[in-house]
ZADO-1210 file (C-alpha; in nm, 4 decimals, padded with zeros to 6 digits):
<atoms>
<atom x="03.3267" y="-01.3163" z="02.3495" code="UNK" pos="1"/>
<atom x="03.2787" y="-01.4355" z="02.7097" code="UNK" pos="2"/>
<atom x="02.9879" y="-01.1385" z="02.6994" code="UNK" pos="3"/>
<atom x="02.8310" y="-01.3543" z="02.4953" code="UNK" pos="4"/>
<atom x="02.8924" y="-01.6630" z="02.6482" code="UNK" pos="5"/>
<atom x="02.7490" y="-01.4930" z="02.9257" code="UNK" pos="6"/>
<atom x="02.4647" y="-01.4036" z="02.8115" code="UNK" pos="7"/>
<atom x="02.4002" y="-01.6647" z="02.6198" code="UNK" pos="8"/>
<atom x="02.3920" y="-01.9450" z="02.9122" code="UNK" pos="9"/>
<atom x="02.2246" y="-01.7044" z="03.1297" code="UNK" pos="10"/>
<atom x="01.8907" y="-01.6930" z="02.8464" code="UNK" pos="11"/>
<atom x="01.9206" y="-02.0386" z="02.8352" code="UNK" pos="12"/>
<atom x="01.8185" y="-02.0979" z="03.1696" code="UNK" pos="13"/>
<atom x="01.5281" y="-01.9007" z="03.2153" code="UNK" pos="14"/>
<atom x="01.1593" y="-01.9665" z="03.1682" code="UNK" pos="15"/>
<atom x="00.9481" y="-01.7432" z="02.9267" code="UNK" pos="16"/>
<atom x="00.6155" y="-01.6510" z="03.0515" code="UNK" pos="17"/>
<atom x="00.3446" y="-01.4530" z="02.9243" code="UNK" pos="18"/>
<atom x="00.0831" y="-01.2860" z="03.1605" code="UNK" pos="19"/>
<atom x="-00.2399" y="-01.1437" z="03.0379" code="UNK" pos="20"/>
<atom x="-00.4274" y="-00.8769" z="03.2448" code="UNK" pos="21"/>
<atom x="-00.7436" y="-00.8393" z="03.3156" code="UNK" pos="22"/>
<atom x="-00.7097" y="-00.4623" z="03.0908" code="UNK" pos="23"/>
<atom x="-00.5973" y="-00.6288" z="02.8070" code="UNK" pos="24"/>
<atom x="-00.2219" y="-00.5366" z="02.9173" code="UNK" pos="25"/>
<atom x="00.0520" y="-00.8375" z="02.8473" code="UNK" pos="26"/>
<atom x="00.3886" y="-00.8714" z="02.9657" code="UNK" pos="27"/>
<atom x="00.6492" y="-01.1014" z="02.8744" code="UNK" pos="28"/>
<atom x="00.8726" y="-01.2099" z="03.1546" code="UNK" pos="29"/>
<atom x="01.1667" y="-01.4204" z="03.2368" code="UNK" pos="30"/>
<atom x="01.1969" y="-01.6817" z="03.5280" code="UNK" pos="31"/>
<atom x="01.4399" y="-01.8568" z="03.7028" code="UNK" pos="32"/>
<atom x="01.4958" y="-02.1720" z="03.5272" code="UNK" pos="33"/>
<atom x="01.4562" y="-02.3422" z="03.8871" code="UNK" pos="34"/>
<atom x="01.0918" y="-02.3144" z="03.8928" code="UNK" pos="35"/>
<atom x="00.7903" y="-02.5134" z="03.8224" code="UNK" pos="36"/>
<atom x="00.5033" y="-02.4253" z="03.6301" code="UNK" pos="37"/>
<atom x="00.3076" y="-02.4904" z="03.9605" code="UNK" pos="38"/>
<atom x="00.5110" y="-02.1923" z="04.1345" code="UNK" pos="39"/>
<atom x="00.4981" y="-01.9972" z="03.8525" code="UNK" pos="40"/>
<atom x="00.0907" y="-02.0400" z="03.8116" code="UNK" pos="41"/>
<atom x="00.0993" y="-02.0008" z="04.1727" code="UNK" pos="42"/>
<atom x="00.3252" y="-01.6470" z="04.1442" code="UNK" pos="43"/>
<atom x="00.0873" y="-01.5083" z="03.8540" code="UNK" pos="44"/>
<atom x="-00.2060" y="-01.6359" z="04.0341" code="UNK" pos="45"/>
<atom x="-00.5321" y="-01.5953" z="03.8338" code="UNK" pos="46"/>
<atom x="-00.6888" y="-01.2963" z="04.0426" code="UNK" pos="47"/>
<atom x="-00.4540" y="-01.1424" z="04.2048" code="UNK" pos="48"/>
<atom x="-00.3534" y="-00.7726" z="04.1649" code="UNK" pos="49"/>
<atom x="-00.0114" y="-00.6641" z="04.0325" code="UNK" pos="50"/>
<atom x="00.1043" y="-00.2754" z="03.9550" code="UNK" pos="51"/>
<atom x="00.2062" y="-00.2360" z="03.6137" code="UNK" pos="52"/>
<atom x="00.1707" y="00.1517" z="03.5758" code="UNK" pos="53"/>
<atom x="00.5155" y="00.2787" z="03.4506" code="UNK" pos="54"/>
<atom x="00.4257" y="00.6534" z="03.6026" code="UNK" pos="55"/>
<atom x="00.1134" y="00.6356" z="03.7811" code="UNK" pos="56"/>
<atom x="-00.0026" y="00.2804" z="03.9390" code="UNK" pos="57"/>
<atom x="-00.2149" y="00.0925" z="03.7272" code="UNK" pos="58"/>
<atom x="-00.3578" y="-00.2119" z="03.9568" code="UNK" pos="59"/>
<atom x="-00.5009" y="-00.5181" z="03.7303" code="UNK" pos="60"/>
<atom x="-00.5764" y="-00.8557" z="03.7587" code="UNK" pos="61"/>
<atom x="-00.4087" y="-01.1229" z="03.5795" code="UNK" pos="62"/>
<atom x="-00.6357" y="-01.3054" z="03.3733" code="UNK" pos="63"/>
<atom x="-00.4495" y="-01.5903" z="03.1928" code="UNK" pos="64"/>
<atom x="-00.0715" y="-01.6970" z="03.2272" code="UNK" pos="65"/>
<atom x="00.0853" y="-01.8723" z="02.9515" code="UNK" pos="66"/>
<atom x="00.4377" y="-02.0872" z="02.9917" code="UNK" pos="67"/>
<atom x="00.6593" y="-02.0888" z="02.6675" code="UNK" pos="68"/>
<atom x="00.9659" y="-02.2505" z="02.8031" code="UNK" pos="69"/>
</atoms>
């Protein structure tokens, strides 16, 4: 029970965000409930490069960040 308690207050303070790559790749991501959509836009900057190659790196731009909570 205090598992879920746990986890249940600690999902219930982060922000959902959606970042779309320049590839066509999309990852959903949670952060800290602290920040602001400004950091957050600023973080997943239209333009800049991030490595999302699971084996090999794969270096894409983002191309469109979307907030959900």
């Amino acid at each position: 029970m205090i598992k879920t308690i746990y986890k249940k207050r600690f999902s219930e303070g982060l922000r959902e965000v959606e970042v779309i790559f320049d590839d066509g790749s999309i990852i959903k991501t949670s952060m800290a409930t602290n920040l602001s959509d400004e950091e957050i836009l600023d973080y997943y900057k239209v333009g800049k490069k991030f490595n999302i190659g699971s084996i090999d790196d794969k270096m894409v731009k983002v191309k469109k960040v979307n907030i959900k909570k």
